[in-house]
TIGU-5179 format. One record per residue (C-alpha): x, y negated, z negated. Coordinates in pm, whole numbers, padded with zeros to 5 digits, always signed. Layout:
BEGIN
XYZ;...
end
This chain:
BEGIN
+22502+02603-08489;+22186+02355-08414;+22187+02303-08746;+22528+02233-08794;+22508+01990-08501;+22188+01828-08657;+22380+01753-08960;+22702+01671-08893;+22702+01536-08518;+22727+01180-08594;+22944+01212-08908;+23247+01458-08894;+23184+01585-08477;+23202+01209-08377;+22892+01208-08204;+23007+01495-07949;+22711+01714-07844;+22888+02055-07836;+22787+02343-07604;+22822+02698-07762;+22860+03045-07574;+22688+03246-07858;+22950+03445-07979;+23345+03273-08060;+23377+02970-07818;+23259+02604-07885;+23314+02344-07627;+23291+01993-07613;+23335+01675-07376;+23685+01524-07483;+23881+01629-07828;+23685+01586-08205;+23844+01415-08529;+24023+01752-08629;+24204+02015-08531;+24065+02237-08813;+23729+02210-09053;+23510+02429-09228;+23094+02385-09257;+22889+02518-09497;+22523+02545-09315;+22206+02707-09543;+21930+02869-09364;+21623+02992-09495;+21555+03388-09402;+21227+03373-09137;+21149+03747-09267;+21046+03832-09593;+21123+04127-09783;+20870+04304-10023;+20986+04403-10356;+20774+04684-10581;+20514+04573-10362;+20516+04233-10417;+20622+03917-10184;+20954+03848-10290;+21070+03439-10210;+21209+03370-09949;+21547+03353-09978;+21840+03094-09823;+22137+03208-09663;+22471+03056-09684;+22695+03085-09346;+23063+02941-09337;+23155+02812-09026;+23533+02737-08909;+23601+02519-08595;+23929+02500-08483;+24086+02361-08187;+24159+02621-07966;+24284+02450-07580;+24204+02243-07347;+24008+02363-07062;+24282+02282-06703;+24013+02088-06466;+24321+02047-06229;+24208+02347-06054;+23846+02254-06048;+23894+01898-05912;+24118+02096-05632;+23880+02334-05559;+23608+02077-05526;+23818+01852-05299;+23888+02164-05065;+24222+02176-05127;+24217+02536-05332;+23999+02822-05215;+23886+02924-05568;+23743+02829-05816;+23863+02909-06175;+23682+03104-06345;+23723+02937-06697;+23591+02556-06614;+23331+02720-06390;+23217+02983-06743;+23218+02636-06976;+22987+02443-06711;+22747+02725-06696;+22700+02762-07099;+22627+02388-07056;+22333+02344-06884;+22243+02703-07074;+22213+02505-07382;+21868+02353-07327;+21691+02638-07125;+21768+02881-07436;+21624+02584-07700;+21307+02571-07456;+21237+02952-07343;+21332+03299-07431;+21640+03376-07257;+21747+03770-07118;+22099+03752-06983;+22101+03495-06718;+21796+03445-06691;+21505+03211-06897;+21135+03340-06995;+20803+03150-07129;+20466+03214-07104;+20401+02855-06982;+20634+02884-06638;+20307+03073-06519;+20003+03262-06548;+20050+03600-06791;+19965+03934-06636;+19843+04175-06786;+20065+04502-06754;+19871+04771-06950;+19972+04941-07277;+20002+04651-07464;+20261+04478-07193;+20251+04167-07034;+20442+03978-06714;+20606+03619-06802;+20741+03417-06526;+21105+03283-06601;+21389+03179-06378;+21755+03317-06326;+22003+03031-06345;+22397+03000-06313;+22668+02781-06144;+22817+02946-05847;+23087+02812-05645;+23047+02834-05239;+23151+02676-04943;+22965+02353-05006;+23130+02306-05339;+22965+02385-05707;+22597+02485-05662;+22312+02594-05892;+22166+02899-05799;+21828+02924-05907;+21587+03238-05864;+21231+03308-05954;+21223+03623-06201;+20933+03852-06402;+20949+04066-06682;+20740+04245-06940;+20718+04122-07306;+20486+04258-07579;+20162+04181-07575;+20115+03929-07892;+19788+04114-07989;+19683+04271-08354;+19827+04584-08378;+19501+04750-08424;+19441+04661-08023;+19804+04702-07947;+19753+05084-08025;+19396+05075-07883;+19567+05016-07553;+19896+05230-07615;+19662+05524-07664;+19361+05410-07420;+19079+05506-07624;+18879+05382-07987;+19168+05466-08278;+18867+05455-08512;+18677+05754-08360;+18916+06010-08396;+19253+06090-08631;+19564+06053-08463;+19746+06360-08298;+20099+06394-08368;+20182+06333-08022;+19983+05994-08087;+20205+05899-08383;+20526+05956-08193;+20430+05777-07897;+20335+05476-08155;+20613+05483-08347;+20839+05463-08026;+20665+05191-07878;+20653+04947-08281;+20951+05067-08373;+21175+04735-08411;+20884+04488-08338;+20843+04176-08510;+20502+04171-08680;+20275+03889-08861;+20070+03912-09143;+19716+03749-09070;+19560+03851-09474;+19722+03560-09610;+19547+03245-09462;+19841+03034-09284;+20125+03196-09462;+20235+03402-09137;+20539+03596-09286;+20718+03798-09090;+20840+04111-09108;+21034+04372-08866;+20843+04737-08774;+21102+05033-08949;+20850+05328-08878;+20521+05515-08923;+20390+05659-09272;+20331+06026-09221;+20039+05988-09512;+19691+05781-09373;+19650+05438-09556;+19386+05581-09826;+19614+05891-09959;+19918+05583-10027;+20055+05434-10369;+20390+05235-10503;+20413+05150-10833;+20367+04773-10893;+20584+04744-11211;+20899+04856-11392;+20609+05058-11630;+20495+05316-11428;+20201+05158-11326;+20075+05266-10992;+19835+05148-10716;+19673+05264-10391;+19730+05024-10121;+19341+05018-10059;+19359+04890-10463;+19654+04684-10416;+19507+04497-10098;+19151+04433-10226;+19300+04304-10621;+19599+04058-10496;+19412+03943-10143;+19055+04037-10139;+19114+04191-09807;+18928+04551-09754;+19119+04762-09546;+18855+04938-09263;+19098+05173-09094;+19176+05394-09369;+19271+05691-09151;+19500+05531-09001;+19888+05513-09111;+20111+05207-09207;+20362+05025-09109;+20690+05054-09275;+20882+04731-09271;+21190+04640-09452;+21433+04925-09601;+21443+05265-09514;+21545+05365-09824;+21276+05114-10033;+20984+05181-09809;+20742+04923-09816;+20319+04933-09646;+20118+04723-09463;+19844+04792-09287;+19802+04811-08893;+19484+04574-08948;+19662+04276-09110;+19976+04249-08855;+19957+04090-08555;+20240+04137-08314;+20500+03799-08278;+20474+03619-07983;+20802+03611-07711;+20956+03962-07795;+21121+04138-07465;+20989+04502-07372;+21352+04656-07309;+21273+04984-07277;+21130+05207-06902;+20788+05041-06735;+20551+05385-06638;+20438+05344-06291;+20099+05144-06364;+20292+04857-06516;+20590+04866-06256;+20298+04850-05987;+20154+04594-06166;+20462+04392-06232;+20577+04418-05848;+20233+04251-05770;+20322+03975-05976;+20661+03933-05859;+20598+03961-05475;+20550+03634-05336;+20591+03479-04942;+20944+03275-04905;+20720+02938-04861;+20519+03033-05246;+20877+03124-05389;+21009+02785-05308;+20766+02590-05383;+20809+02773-05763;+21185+02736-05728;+21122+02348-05652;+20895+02318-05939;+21100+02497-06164;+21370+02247-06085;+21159+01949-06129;+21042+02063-06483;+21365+02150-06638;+21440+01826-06543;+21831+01819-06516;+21909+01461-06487;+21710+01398-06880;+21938+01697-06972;+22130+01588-07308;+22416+01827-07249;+22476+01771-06864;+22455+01386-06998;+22747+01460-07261;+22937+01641-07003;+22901+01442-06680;+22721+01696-06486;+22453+01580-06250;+22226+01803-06045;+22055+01730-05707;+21723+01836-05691;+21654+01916-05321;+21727+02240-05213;+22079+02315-05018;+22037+02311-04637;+22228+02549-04492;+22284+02591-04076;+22158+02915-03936;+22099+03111-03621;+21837+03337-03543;+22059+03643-03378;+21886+03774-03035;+21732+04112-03130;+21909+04445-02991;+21765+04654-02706;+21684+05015-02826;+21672+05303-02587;+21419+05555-02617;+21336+05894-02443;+21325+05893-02068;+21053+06077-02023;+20807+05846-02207;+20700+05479-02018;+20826+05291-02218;+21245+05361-02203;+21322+05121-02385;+21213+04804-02553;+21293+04439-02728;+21191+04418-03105;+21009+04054-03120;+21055+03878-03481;+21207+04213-03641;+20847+04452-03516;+20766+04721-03241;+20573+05006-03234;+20602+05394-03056;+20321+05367-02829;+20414+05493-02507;+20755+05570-02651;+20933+05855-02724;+21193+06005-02929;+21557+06010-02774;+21610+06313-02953;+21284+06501-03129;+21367+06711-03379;+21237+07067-03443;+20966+07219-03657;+20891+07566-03574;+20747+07675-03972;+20641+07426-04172;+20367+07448-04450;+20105+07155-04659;+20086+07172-05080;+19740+06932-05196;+19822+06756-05525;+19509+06584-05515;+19197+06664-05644;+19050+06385-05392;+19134+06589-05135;+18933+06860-05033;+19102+07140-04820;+18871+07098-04471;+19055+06740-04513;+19357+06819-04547;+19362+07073-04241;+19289+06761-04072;+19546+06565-04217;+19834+06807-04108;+19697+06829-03772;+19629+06517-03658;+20008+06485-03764;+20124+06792-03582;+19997+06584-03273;+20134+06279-03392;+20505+06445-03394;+20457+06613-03016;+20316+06289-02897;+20614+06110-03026;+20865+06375-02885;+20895+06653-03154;+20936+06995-03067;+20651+07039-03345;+20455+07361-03443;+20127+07280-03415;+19919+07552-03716;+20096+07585-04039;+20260+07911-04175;+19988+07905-04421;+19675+07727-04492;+19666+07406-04711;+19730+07522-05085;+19562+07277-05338;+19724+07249-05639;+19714+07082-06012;+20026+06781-06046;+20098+06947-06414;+20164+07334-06235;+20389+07145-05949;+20728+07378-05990;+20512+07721-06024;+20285+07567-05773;+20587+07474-05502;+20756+07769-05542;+20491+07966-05528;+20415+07795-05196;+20743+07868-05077;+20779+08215-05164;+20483+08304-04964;+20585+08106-04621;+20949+08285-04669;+20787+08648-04724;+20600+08572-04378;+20862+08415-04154;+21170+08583-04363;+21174+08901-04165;+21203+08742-03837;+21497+08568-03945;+21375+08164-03980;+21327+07913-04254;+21088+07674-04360;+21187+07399-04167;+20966+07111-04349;+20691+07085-04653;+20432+06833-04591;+20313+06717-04952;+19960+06544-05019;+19998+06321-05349;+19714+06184-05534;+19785+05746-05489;+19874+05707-05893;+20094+06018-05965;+20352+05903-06257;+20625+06131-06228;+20538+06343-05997;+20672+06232-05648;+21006+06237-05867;+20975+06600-06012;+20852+06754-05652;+21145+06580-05496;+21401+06708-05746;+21227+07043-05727;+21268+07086-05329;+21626+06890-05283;+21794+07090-05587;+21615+07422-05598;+21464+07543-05283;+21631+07318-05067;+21341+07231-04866;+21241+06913-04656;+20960+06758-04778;+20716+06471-04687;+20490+06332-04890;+20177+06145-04821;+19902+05926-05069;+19588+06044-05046;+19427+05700-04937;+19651+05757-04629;+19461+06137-04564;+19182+05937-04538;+19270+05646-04357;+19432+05834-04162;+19544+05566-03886;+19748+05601-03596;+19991+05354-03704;+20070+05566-04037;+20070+05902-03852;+20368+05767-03594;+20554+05596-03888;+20535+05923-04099;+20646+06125-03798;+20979+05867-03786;+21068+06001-04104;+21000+06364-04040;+21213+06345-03700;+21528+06168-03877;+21477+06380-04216;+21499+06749-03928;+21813+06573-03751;+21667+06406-03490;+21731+06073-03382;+21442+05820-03294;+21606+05572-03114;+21955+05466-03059;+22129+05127-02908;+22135+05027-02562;+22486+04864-02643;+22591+05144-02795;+22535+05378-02488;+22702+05124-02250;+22967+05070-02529;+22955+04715-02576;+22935+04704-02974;+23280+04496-03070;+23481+04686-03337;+23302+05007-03274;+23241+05136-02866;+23653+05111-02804;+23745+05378-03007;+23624+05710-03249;+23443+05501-03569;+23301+05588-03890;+23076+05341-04083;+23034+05418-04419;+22792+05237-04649;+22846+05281-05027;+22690+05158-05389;+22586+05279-05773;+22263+05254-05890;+22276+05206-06266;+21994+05330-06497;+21720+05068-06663;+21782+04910-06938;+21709+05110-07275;+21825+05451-07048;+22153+05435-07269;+22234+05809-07204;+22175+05766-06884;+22391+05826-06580;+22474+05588-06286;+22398+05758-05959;+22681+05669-05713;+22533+05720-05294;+22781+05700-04984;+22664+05741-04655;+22863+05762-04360;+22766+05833-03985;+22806+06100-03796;+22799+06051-03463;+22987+05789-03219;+22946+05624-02991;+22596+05554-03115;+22649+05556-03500;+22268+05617-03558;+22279+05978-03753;+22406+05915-04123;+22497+06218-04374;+22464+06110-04766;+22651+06229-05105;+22522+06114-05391;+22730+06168-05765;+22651+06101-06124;+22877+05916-06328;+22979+05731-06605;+22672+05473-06754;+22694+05146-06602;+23005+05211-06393;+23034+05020-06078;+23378+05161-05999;+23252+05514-05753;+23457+05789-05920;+23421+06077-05725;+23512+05815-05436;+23888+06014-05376;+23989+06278-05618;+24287+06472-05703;+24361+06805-05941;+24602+07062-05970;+24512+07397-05872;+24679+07706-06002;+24716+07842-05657;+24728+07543-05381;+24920+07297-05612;+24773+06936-05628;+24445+06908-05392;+24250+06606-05284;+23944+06574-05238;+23625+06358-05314;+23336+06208-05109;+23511+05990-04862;+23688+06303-04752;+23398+06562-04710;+23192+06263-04476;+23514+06259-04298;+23534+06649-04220;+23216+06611-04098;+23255+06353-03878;+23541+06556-03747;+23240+06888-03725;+22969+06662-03570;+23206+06468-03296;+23481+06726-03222;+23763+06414-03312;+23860+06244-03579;+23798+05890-03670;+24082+05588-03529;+23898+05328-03742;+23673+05303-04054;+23435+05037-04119;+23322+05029-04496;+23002+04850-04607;+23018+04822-04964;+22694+04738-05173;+22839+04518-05511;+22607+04398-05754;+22729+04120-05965;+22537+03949-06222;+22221+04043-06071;+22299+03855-05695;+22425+04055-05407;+22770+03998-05315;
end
């Protein structure tokens, strides 16, 4: 379509500067010369093919394209909506304006959905395994209150790394690929990571081709051959390499690349690619590079708007060619919107500590000389070690100095263990845990109690682990568990200990502090009568996770009038659903005839359990994620 446009603006489009959506729509500012025309447009392929081995030419594509007049866009509703005098916007004129001032921003950066990329916006950071952070910026029109706005957002993600190959795999496998042949294990884990990667050829001088990463040989680089000719004639790729290019090919060992055809596989070596520049890593970030990437991303309000500000000022929207053609004009100050700080609530605490209750000031307080309104219980509990840090003399301490931390606080809390610390290796973590757990229940089984909490010591980088031991006690043993990083064991602060003995309290069923308006019933909408608040959203799965289900969560609370204690139900369901399914549900049964049931109705049963009445109003919070903003 640029091309088109570069040929043919000024002599069959009348000098309109057209805006196009990427896929079936073309719009443009007033009507062109025809209601109906055919282009021809030639483009030359940007990745080669190989042939027998050798470089076959690059080759021109021919692409018909058909314009025809499809409607005019109704701005009626637009100019109403702008004047005030209709209370939304439509959807259409508001879609064409937005693929407008997308036109430039995709020529100048690498875009991902609604949002732009380059490595110039800011300073690259490194991610590990090849990976790197670009800065970008979301953009898209939005209407609100004031009118049409721009909403513009500072954003990070990872891109490939454009490195030789050679180091990309150095890094992908953290050590020297030269010292030692790869593993199978090795050549899976490359093969995921170049499959569908844009590669380079550096053996050629400044004749970069390109070419796109198919797969792995299984054979190393010296034990390859292709015949060169339609005689029979055959060549190693060591020969082929050193004859045509004069290039000598060090990593031997290692395999090729396969680029091109599956079913005409062509070689190059990992030593003469070099990885494009500007491709996006789609696929899951380990933990390293999403710890990495979150340091890049987090920045104070003041730094982010000063980067929004600047952003602004470089895309420079009043030179903007298309906003020209169409008439759009942005203002470049921020929006200035009238707000009120809201006076903090009072929260109530336990009587019996000195401080009853107290005033948050700018959102913070702390538990000193407060205590629990209700403490929770912990008559057996136990402490698993993941990490090899920690020795077990530590640990001891650990536990106890939180044992205090929970009585101090209010907790009805055991102060010795069931058993002694247990160190443990992260790879043995499901023998290890139930194990563990097996051992506490033989001891406390016969006087009839449970294991009322697991306190967990994790080493501070632990991968998948936190996720494996939480899985492990939530679906199998059913266990409460709390886990703590090991630079926290040592640390060991008082601060940490009361904010970890929060969690333990609420995760029992105890309550750590509760409304004062709430016990003197002045909270509008919620005091006057029985109420239920339920909060409820999907969490969909990263992008890449196609098989993947969305995880839908509804909480609701379950007590009144203080609406502090929440239950959750959590459901998998369909990939990328944001409608909750297992919301209300209905099926026939054999016996009972039709029978609903679903989430909403099993929080409201247990309202009824918890408050002895049933609820005379719901209030539903509903978490809605559209287009990456919160709604």
């Amino acid at each position: 379509m640029a091309e088109l446009v570069r040929l043919y603006r000024h002599s069959q489009l009348d000098g309109r500067l057209p805006a196009y959506d990427g896929r079936k729509s073309l719009y443009t500012a007033g009507p062109l010369p025809f209601p109906s025309k055919t282009f021809e447009i030639t483009l030359h392929d940007e990745e080669e093919s190989l042939v027998g081995g050798q470089v076959a030419p690059r080759h021109e594509r021919q692409f018909r394209v058909v314009i025809k007049f499809a409607a005019r866009a109704d701005l009626h509703h637009l100019a109403m909506f702008l004047a005030g005098r209709q209370p939304d916007a439509p959807q259409e004129a508001l879609q064409v304006l937005d693929i407008v001032l997308r036109e430039l921003p995709t020529a100048r950066y690498s875009p991902v959905g609604r949002s732009f990329y380059s490595p110039n916006l800011g300073r690259r950071q490194k991610l590990g395994d090849g990976l790197e952070s670009w800065r970008g910026f979301y953009q898209s029109i939005r209407p609100t209150q004031m009118g049409l706005s721009l909403n513009i957002d500072m954003s990070s993600t990872a891109f490939i790394e454009p490195l030789p190959v050679i180091d990309f795999v150095a890094q992908l496998l953290s050590r020297d690929i030269s010292v030692r042949p790869l593993s199978d294990s090795d050549r899976v884990k490359i093969k995921k990571a170049l499959r569908g990667v844009k590669v380079e050829v550096t053996h050629r001088g400044n004749m970069r081709r390109k070419y796109r990463i198919s797969g792995l040989t299984s054979q190393a680089t010296r034990e390859l051959s292709f015949p060169v000719d339609d005689r029979g004639t055959v060549k190693t790729v060591v020969q082929y390499f050193l004859e045509t290019y004069g290039f000598n090919i060090q990593h031997t060992t290692l395999p090729c690349l396969q680029v091109g055809n599956q079913q005409r596989p062509n070689y190059l070596p990992m030593e003469v690619c070099k990885i494009v520049e500007g491709q996006r890593y789609s696929k899951r970030l380990n933990e390293k590079q999403i710890t990495a990437l979150l340091k890049v991303t987090c920045q104070r309000p003041q730094e982010r708007e000063k980067d929004i500000l600047q952003t602004v000022h470089h895309n420079a929207y009043y030179e903007d060619p298309y906003a020209q053609e169409f008439g759009i004009k942005i203002d470049e100050r921020l929006a200035s919107v009238e707000a009120r700080v809201l006076p903090p609530p009072r929260l109530k605490y336990h009587d019996s500590g000195r401080e009853k209750d107290v005033l948050p000031r700018i959102g913070q307080w702390n538990m000193m000389n407060k205590k629990m309104v209700n403490g929770g219980r912990v008559s057996h509990w136990a402490c698993i070690n993941f990490s090899r840090n920690v020795q077990d003399s530590a640990a001891r301490v650990f536990c106890h100095e939180l044992a205090i931390m929970c009585q101090i606080s209010g907790m009805d809390f055991a102060p010795e263990p069931v058993l002694p610390p247990l160190t443990a290796r992260p790879e043995h973590v499901e023998r290890a845990l139930k194990a563990r757990y097996q051992d506490a229940m033989n001891i406390i089984r016969p006087q009839g109690r449970e294991l009322d909490l697991l306190i967990v010591i994790l080493p501070d980088n632990n991968g998948s682990l936190y996720g494996d031991l939480k899985r492990i006690c939530e679906t199998d043993l059913g266990l409460v568990s709390q886990c703590c990083l090991t630079k926290h064991v040592f640390k060991m602060s008082k601060q940490y200990l009361a904010n970890v003995a929060l969690k333990i309290n609420v995760k029992v069923g105890g309550r750590n502090t509760v409304l004062v308006d709430a016990l003197t019933r002045r909270i509008p909408l919620v005091s006057d009568r029985p109420t239920i608040i339920f909060g409820a959203d999907v969490t969909h799965p990263h992008p890449g996770e196609d098989s993947s289900p969305s995880i839908a969560a509804v909480v609701a609370s379950q007590d009144w009038p203080e609406v502090t204690k929440y239950a959750g139900l959590v459901s998998a369901q369909a990939h990328r659903q944001e409608l909750i399914q297992d919301l209300f549900k209905v099926w026939q049964d054999p016996q009972r005839g039709t029978v609903t049931g679903g989430m909403i109705k099993e929080l409201l049963i247990s309202f009824k359990r918890a408050t002895g009445q049933k609820p005379q109003r719901i209030i539903f919070y509903r978490f809605l994620s559209l287009l990456g903003h919160v709604w």
